[in-house]
N, C-alpha and C positions, 0 to 999 in steps of 0.2 A: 084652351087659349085665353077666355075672357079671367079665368084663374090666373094665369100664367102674365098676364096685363096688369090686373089688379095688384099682385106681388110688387112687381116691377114698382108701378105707381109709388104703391105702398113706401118700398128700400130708398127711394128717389128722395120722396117725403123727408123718411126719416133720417137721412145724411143730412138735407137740408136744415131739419131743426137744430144740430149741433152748430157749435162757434167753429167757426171757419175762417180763419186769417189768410188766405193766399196769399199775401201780400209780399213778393222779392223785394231781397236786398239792392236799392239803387246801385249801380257800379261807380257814381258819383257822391257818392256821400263819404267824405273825408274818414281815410284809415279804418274805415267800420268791419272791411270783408280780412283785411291783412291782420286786425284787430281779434275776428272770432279764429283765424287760421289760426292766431297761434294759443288761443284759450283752446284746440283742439289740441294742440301740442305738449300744455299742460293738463292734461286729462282733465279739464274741466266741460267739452260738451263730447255730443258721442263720436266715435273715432270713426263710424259706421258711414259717415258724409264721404265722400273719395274726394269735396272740391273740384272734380274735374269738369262737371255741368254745371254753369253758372249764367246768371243770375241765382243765388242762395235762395231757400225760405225758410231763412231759421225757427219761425213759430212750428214749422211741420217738420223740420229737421231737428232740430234743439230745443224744442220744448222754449221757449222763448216768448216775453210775453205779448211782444207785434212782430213783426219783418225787420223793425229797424231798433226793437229795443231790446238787443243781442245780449246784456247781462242782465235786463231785469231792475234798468237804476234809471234808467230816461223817461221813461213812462208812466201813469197813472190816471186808468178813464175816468176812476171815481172825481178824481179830485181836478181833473183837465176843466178847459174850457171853449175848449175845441176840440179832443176828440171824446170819443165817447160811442157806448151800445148803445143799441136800441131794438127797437120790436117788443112784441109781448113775451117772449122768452130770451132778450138779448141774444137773438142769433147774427141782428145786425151789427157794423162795426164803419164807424166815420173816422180816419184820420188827415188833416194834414201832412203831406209831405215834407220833408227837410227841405230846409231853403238851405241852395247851395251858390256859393258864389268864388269860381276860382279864377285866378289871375295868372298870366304867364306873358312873361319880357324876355325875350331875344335881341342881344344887344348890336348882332352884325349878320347873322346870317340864322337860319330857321332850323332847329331842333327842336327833339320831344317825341318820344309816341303813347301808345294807351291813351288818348287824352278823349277818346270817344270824339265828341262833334266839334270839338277845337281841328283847326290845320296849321299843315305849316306856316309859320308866320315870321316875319321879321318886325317887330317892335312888342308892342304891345298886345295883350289878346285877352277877353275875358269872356266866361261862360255862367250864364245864370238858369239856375232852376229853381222850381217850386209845384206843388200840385197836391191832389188829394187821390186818397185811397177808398170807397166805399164796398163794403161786400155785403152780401145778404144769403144765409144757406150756402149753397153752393156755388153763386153765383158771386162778379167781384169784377172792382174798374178801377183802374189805377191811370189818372192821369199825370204825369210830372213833364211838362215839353220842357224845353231846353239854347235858349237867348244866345246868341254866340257874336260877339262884334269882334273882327280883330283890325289893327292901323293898317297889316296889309303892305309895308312901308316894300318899295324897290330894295336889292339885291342882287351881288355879282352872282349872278348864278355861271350855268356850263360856261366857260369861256370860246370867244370865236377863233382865238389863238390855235386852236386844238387842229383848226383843218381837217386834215383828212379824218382825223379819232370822230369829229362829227358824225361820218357818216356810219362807223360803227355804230355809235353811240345809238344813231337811230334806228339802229334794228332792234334794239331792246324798246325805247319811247313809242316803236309802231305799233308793239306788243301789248302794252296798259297804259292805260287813263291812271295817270299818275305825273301831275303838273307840278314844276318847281313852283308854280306863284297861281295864286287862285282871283286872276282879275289883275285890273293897275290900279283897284283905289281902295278905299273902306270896305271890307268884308262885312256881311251881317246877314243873318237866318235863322231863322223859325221856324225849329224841329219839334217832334211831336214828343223826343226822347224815351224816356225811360217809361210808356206809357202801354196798355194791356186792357182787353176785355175777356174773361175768362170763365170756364164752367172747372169747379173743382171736386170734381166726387171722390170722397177716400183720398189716395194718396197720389192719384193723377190730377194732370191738368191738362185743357184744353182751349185754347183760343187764339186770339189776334194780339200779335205785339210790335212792338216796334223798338224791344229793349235791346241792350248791349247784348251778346254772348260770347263766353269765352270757354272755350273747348280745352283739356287738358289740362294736364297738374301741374305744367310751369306757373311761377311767379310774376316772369317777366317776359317772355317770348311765345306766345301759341305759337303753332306752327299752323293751326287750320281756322282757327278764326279767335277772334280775340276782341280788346274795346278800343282797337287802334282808328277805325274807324266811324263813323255816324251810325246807332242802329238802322236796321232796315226792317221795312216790312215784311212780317214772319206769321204765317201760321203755324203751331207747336202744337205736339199733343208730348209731354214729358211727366214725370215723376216729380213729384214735391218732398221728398224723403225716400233713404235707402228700405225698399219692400224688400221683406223677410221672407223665405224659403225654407224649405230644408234643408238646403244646399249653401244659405248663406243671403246675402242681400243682393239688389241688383236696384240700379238705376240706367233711366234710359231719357234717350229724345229724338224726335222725327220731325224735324222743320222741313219748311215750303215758301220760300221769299222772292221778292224782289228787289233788283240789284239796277240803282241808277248810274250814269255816268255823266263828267262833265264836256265844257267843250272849249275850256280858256289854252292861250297861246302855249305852245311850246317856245322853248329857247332857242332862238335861229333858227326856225320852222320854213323859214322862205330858202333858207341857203340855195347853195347849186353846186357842186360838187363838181366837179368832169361832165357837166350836164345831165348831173341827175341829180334831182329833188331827193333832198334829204329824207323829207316829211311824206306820208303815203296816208291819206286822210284815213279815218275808219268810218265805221256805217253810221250817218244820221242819227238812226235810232238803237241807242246804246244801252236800252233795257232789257236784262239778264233775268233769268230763272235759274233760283238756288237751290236746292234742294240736298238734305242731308242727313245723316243717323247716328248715333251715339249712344255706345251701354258699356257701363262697368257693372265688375262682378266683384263682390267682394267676400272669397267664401271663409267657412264659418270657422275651419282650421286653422287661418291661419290669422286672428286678430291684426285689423290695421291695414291688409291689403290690398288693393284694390289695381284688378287689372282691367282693361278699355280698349277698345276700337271705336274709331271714328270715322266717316268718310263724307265724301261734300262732291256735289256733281254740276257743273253750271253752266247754261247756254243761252244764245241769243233766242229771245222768245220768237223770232219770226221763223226759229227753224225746228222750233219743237212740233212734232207729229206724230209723235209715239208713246204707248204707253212707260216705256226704257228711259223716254224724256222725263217724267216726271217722278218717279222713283230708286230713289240712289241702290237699290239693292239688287237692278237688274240691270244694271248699266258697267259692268265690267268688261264682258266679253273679251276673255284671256286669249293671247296669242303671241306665236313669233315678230319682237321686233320689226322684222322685214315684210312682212303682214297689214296693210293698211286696210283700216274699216274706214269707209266718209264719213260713216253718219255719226259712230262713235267717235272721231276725229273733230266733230263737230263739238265734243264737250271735253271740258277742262274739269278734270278731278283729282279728289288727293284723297289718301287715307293715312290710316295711322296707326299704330300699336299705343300703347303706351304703362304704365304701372305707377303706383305711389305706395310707397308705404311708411306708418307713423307708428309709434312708438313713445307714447303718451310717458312711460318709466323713466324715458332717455330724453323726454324735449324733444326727438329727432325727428325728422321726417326726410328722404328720399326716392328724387324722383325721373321719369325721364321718358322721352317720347321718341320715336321712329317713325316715320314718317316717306312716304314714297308720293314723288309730281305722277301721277295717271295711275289709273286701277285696273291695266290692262295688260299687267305679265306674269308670265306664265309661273307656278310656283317652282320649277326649277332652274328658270333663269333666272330667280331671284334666290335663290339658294347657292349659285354659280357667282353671281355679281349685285350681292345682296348693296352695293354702296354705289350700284346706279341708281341716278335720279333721288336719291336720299337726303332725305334732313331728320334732325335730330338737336335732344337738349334732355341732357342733362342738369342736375340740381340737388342741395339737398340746405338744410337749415337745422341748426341744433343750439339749442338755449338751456344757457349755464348759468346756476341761480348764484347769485351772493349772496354775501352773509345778513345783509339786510332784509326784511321780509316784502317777498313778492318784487323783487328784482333781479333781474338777470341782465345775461351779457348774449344778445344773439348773433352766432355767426350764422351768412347763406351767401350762397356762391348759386352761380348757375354757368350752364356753356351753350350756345347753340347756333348750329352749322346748317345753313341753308346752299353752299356754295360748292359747287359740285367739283367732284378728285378725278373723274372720269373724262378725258381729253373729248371723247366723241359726244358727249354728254353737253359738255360745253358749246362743240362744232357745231352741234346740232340746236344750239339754244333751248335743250330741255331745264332750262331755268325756273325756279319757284315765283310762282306767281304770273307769267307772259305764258302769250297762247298765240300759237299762231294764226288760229280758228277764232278765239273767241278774243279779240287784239285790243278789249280792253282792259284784259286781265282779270283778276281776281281781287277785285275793289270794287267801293261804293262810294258814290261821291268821290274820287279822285285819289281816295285812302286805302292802302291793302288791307284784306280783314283778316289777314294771317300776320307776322311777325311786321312789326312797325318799323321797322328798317328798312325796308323794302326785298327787293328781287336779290337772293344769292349775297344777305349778310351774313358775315360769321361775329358771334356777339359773345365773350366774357363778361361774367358783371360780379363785383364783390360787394356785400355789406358786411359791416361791423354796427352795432347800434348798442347802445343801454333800454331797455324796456323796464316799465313800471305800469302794470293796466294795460291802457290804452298810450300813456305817453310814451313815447319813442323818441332818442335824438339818438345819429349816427353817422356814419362813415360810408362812401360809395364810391367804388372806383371802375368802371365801366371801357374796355375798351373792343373799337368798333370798326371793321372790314367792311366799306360800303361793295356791293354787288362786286363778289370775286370772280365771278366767272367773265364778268365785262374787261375785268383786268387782265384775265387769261387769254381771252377771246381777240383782246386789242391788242396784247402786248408780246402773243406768240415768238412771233418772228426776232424782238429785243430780246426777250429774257430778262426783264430790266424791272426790276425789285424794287427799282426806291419809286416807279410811280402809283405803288398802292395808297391808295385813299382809304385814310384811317382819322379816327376821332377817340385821343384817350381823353377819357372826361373823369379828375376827380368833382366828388361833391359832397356837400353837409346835406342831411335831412331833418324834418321834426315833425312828429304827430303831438297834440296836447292837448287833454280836456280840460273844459272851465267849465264844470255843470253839464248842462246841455249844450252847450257851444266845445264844438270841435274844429281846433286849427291846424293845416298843414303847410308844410312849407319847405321848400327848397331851393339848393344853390349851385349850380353847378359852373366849374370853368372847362369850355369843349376847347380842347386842342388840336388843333385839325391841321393835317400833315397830306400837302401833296391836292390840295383839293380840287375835286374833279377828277382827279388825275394827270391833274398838270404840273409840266414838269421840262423847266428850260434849262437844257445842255448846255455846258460851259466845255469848251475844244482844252482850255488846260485845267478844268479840274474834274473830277469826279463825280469827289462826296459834293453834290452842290444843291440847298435847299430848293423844296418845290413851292408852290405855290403855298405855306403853309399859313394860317391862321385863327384868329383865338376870337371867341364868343364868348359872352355871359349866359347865362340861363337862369333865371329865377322865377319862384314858383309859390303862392301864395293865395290859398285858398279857406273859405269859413262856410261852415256848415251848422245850420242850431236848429235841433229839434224839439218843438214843441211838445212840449208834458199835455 
């Protein structure tokens, strides 16, 4: 045994003396992660990544020479004056983090997702980060918190015109903590961000974080969690680069979080209906335990592809008492629909299939998730009625070089269906994201941490761009089904089409390096048809417009990393 100690001691040591950059890719640092995606695309880093566990670390993944200096052109400890090794054998490592500063205007009503610790907003809004990375051996602290002020300005939100749809409407709002308007005056908060304390041995990691993550090989829609919302507090134990087998690679992660919520007004929250209150408060104390796992496989026959399961389990901490509670791998317990379990009943989960594969010869990559609300049916009633409770997204992106060197023309499309086809499905409000047990939903801080549209969007989105490097200008044409099943669920009895609530949004994009300074920016005009779902009848005509209306969206943001 004291042999068997010593060893240990010893291997402990010796990991520790090597250079050990743990350090992730911030999900805030302008165009850097969409930037290495597609240098995967051109077979310039290894294909061996799947992307689908993210936050990146490209030093452990891509050989790369920090977290953030992903081609090997931003960087230089030698010559830096601020970052730099140290110790008697350079095993330590000091960086500054990118100062980030993004900007985002809403000119009439609140758009946007992915934006991490920004919300919805009407006017103005900006988000500032900065911080520092130090590691030593195996050990490593990444602090970057994260400044968030927005104007916060009023807006026509639900209308009261709606009447009775009110009271629909509040069977979904009873469901999650998810506020049109966050306060009536000046927003502003002091998050810990993108920040980590962690033991890195080999090719795992271990510790406390509070960074973004984003599950899944989409671009633009998770389905299980994403950077739609604020990170949260997470304990991880995950993989830092795909581990080699005989069988091929494999990357994994096992988090353990906490999920806050808020407590600002809802929209007509006093109403009174037929003498019943619209609004049905939820519990005081709104803190959740999250808990979940994810592993892709990428075997060795078949270069490029990478298949994955993901699952996520989450409940009100006053009602955890089980071992079942705290680990996503025992918490299924399959059975008949008609079958109620309490305790399981108590928790709100999702899983998912999913795959990607690239194709480094072609530019191409293709990809796509499946995705089931609750982990508790049986596998041949889902073989029977595999598009109950389903969501799904589709994608794929392929880059056609010119005749110029190191430019191409990227196309990427994506599609995804969160909104259920299943009429009982609907009846029954088995809706993405609301719970009728856990009725703050599946958010943190007021945000869903699965698709940023919210509850039962269905979302197309198209790019076209020119790429050069890093620079990027292009084309985006996006359009958006807010919560279809609320439209099904309201609108049964009408059958009545033209009240869907839609948002076709074209827009310009641009990513651009100047040295170390990286600029993005964008523009969008949301055209919004029907909003809310309001929608006044005219006795002599038909075709007669809904409530429809147009926003601006611009988007402008600088990031400059320090050499």
């Amino acid at each position: 045994m004291k042999k068997l100690l010593k060893l240990n001691i010893f291997l402990l040591l010796a990991v520790a003396s090597f250079e050990n950059i743990a350090q992730t890719l911030p999900f805030n640092t302008l165009g850097m992660e969409e930037y290495l995606r597609r240098r995967q695309l051109l077979g310039e880093v290894d294909r061996n990544s799947s992307f689908t566990i993210r936050p990146l670390y490209p030093a452990q993944a891509f050989d790369t020479y920090s977290g953030i200096d992903i081609d090997n052109t931003f960087q230089d400890f030698d010559n830096s004056e601020f970052n730099m090794k140290f110790g008697d054998k350079k095993q330590g490592t000091f960086l500054l983090m990118p100062f980030t500063m993004m900007n985002q205007y809403n000119s009439d009503l609140t758009f946007g997702q992915n934006d991490g610790a920004m919300i919805p907003n009407n006017g103005l809004q900006s988000m500032l980060s900065l911080g520092v990375f130090v590691s030593y051996g195996i050990f490593s602290l990444q602090f970057q918190p994260e400044l968030v002020i927005a104007q916060n300005k009023d807006f026509v939100g639900f209308p009261i015109e709606h009447q009775s749809t009110i009271l629909y409407y509040y069977e979904y709002l009873n469901r999650i903590d998810m506020p049109e308007r966050f306060g009536t005056g000046t927003y502003m908060k002091l998050l810990p961000g993108q920040s980590s304390i962690r033991i890195n041995p080999g090719n795992f990691s271990i510790g406390l974080s509070t960074e973004n993550l984003w599950w899944g090989p989409a671009k633009r829609s998770s389905l299980i969690l994403s950077n739609n919302a604020p990170g949260f507090a997470h304990f991880t134990i995950n993989t830092r680069k795909p581990v080699k087998t005989a069988v091929g690679h494999f990357e994994g992660q096992i988090i353990a979080g906490h999920l806050n919520s808020t407590n600002y007004e809802l929209p007509h929250q006093d109403y009174i209906f037929q003498q019943n209150n619209v609004f049905v408060p939820k519990r005081e104390d709104g803190s959740r335990y999250l808990s979940g796992l994810i592993l892709t496989y990428q075997p060795k026959w078949v270069p490029g592809l990478s298949l994955g399961y993901a699952s996520t389990s989450h409940m009100y901490r006053a009602d955890m008492d089980e071992l079942k509670d705290y680990l996503p791998v025992f918490n299924g317990e399959k059975s008949i629909s008609t079958v109620g379990y309490p305790k399981r009943d108590q928790r709100q989960q999702f899983s998912s299939g999913f795959f990607r594969w690239v194709t480094p010869e072609g530019h191409f990559e293709f990809y796509g998730e499946y995705g089931t609300n609750g982990n508790s049916r049986r596998l041949k009633d889902f073989l029977v009625t595999p598009e109950r409770n389903r969501g799904f997204t589709f994608g794929f992106s392929n880059m056609f070089p010119l005749k110029k060197q190191e430019q191409y023309i990227q196309l990427s499309a994506e599609m995804t269906q969160t909104g259920q086809t299943i009429r009982e499905s609907i009846r029954d409000m088995d809706t993405w994201y609301i719970h009728d047990h856990v009725r703050h939903g599946y958010t943190h801080q007021g945000q869903v941490l699965g698709m940023g549209y919210g509850p039962a969007a269905n979302v197309n989105w198209l790019e076209v761009s020119w790429i050069k490097n890093y620079n990027r200008i292009g084309f985006q044409f996006e359009r958006i089904v807010y919560n279809n099943d609320f439209y099904y669920f309201r609108m049964e009895t009408s059958k009545d089409w033209r009240n869907k609530y839609i948002d076709l949004v074209p827009g310009l994009i641009a990513d651009w390096r100047f040295g170390n300074v990286l600029l993005s920016g964008s523009l969008q005009y949301v055209n919004t048809l029907n909003y809310k779902w309001y929608l006044e009848n005219d006795p002599d005509f038909y075709f007669v417009p809904g409530d429809d209306r147009k926003t601006v969206m611009a988007r402008f943001g600088i990031s400059y990393i320090l050499k």
